[in-house]
C-alpha positions in Angstrom: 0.0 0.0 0.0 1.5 3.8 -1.1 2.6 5.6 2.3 1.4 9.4 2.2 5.0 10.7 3.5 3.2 13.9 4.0 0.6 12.2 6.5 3.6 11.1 8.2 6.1 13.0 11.7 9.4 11.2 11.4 10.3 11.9 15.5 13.3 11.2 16.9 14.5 11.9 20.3 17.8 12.3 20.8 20.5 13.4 23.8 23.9 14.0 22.6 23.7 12.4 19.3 26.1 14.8 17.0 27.6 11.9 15.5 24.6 10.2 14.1 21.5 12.7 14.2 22.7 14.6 10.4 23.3 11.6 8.5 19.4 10.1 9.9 17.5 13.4 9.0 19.2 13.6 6.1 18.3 10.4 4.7 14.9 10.4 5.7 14.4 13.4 3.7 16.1 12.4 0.6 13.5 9.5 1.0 10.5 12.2 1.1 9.7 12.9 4.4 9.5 16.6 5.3 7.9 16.7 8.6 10.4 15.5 11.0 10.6 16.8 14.3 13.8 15.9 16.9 12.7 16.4 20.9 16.3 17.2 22.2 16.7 16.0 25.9 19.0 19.0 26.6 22.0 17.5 24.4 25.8 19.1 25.6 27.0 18.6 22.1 26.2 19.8 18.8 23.1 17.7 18.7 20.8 20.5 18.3 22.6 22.7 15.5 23.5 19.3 13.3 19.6 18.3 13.6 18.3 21.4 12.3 21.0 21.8 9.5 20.0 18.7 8.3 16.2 19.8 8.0 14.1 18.8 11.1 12.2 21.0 12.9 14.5 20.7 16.7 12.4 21.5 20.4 14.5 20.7 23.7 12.1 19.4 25.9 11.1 21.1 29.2 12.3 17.6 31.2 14.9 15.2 31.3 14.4 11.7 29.5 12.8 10.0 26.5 9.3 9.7 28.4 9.3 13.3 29.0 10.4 13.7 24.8 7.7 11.6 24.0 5.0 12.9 26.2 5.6 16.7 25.1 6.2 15.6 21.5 2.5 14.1 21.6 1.2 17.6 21.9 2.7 19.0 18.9 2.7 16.6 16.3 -0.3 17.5 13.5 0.4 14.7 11.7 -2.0 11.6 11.8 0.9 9.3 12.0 4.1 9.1 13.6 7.3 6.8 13.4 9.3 7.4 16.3 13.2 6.2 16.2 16.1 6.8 18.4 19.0 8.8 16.8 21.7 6.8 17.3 22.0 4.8 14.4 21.3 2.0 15.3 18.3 1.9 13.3 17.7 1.6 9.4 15.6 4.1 7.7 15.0 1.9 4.7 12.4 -0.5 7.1 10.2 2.9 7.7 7.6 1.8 4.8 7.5 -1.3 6.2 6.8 0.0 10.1 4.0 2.4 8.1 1.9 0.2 6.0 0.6 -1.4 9.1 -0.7 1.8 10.2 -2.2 3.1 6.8 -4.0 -0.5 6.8 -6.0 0.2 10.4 -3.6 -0.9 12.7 -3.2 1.3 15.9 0.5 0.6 16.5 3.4 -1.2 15.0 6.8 -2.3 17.3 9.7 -2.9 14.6 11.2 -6.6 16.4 15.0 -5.7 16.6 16.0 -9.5 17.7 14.9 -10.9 14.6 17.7 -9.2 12.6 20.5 -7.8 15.1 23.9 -6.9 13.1 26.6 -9.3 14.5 27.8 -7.5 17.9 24.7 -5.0 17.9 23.1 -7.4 21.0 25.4 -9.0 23.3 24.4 -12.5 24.1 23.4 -11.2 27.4 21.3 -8.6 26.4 19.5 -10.5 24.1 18.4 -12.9 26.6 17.3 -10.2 28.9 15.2 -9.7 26.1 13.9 -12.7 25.8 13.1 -13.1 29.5 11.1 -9.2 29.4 9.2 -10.4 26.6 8.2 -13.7 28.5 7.1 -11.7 31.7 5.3 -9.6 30.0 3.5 -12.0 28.4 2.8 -13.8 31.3 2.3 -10.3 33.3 -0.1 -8.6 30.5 -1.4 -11.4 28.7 0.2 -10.5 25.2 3.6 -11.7 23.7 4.8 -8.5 21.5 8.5 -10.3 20.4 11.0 -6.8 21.6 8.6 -4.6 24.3 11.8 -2.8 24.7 11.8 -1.6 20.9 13.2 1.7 20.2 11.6 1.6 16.5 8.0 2.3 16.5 5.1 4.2 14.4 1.2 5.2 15.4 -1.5 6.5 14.4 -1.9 10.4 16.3 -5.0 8.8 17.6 -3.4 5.9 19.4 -0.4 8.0 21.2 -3.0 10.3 22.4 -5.1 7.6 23.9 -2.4 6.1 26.0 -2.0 7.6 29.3 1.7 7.5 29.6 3.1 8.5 32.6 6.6 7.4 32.5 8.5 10.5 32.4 12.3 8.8 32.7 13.8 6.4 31.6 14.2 5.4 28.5 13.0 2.0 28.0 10.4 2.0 31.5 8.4 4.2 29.1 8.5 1.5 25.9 7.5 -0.6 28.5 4.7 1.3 29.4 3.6 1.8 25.7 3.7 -2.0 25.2 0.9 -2.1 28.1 -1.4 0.8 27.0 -1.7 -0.6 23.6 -2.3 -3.9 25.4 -4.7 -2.2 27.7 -7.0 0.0 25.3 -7.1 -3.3 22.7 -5.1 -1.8 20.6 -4.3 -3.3 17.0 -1.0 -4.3 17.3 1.6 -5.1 14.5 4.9 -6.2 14.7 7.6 -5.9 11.9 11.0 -7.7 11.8 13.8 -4.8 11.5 17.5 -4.5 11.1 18.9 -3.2 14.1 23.1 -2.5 14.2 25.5 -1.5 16.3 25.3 1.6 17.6 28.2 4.2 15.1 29.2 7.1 17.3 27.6 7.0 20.9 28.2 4.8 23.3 25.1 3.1 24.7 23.2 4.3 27.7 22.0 1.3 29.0 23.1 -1.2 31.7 22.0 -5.2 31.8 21.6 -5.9 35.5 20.1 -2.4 36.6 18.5 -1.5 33.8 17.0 -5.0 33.7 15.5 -4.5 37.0 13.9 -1.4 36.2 12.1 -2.9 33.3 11.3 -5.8 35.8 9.9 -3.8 38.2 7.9 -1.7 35.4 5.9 -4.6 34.3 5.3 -5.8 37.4 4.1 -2.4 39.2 2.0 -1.8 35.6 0.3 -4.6 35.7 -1.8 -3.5 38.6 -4.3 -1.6 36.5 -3.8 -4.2 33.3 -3.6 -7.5 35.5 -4.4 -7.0 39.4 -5.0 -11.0 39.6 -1.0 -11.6 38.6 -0.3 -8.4 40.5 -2.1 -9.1 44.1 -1.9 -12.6 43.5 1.7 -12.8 43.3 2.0 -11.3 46.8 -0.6 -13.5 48.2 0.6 -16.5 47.4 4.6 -14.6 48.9 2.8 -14.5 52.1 0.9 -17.9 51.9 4.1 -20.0 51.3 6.2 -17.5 54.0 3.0 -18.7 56.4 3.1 -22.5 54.9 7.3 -22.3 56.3 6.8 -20.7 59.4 4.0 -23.6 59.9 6.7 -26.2 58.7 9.0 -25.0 61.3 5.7 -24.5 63.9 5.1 -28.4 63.7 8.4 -29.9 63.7 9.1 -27.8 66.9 5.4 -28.8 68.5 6.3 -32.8 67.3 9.9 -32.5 69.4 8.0 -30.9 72.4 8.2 -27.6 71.9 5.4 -25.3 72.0 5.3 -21.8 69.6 2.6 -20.2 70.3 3.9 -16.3 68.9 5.1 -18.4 65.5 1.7 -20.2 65.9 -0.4 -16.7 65.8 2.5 -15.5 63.2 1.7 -18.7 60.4 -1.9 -17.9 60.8 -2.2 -14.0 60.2 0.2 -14.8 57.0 -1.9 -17.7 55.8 -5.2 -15.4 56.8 -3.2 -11.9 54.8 -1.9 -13.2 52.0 -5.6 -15.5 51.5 -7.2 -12.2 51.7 -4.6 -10.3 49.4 -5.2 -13.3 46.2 -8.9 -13.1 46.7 -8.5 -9.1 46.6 -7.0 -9.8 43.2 -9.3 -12.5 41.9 -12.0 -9.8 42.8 -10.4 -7.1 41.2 -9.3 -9.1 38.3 -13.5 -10.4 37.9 -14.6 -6.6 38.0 -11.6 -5.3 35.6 -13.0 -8.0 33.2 -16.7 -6.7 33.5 -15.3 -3.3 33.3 -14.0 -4.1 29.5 -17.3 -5.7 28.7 -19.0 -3.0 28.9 -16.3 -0.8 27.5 -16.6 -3.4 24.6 -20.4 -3.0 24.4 -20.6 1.0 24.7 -17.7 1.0 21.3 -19.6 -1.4 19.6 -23.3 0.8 20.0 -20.5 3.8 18.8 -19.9 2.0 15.9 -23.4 1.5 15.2 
């Protein structure tokens, strides 16, 4: 299907990119795209000047981080679609009809999969199982399996930005996080294209496997409390149940040898009773989240009508 470039906002955020930013605006023009807009994160270098020598249309955002980029760049794209790609390098403007099409064929939002074609040294071994193991608790977290949640290559329609309330203001790849589960929770059409992702040219990358890991981690896990309150509450229920089911361990084998507990005894059952209580909070919550998108269901459905 033909891409309207002129439909389109190339955005790119970028902090301290001078080495790659010219170079990506410049060949994303020469392939027809005039609206392109960098959100510069306060950049030391000559980020800023290179950017708008090259033809894009340069704001520094009021904040520090991509969230913050992305979240004031909402409000000032016009255009009723936008690809949004870092401005490193690292990825490849010639898979941008491909991350489009999606959108000009109904979908809501496309993630461009960067582990299905990583340059050789692009992903350490490491980092792409980290990956792997994000993209599996997510799944199991939010219910979807979107292949790379931690994509830096994305387009959507205006419409679909503006309906996600992001909230992430930080870090770069808490707030992909927390796109992957507002498209998940507002049902959104979903597409995912295999791109070429390489090794990053002039910068040297920002990100760090163990840390960084857990901040992703923790993201899904504390997200899922809107978008899955049965995995979220239930996985601290159960903490507390099997803490209670040890203490009781150690309660009996002490009672059997003729010793009496009784402040462990009162200890197992308030853990048993709490973390009993905290599951059934989430099975609840989790029965009325699912009777809230019913209805949510039904009420866009007599829209449509």
């Amino acid at each position: 299907m033909a891409i309207d470039q002129d439909a389109v906002c190339i955005f790119i955020p970028t902090l301290n990119e001078a080495p790659t930013i010219g170079p990506l605006v410049t060949t994303f023009r020469k392939k027809g795209f005039s609206h392109i807009l960098v959100m510069d994160g306060n950049s030391t270098d000559a980020t800023v000047r290179i950017a708008r020598e090259a033809g894009a249309v340069v704001h520094t955002q009021s904040g520090k981080g991509k969230g913050e980029a992305i979240i004031e760049a909402i409000e000032l794209i016009e255009q009723p679609y936008i690809l949004m790609l870092d401005g490193d390098g690292t990825y490849d403007p010639d898979d941008a009809d491909a991350m489009l099409e999606p959108l000009f064929e109904g979908a809501d939002h496309v993630i461009g999969n960067r582990l299905a074609f990583p340059e050789k040294g692009a992903l350490t071994a490491l980092n792409h199982f980290g990956n792997e193991v994000i993209n599996y608790l997510f799944k199991v977290a939010h219910g979807a399996y979107l292949y790379d949640i931690l994509s830096g290559y994305r387009a959507f329609t205006r419409a679909g930005i503006r309906q996600m309330q992001l909230s992430e203001r930080g870090f770069e790849i808490e707030i992909e996080t927390e796109i992957a589960v507002e498209a998940v929770r507002n049902n959104q059409k979903t597409v995912i294209v295999p791109v070429k992702y390489g090794k990053r040219p002039g910068t040297e990358t920002k990100l760090h496997p163990f840390k960084d890991g857990f901040k992703i981690a923790r993201t899904v896990y504390r997200l899922a409390k809107i978008n899955n309150p049965l995995f979220y509450f239930g996985l601290i229920g159960i903490i507390i149940l099997i803490a209670g089911g040890l203490t009781g361990l150690y309660v009996v084998y002490e009672w059997m040898n003729g010793i009496e507990r009784i402040p462990m005894t009162i200890l197992t059952l308030l853990l048993i009773m709490v973390g009993f209580n905290i599951f059934m909070f989430g099975v609840i919550a989790d029965m009325l989240l699912t009777f809230h998108r019913e209805v949510m269901r039904e009420i866009h459905r007599l829209r449509e009508r």
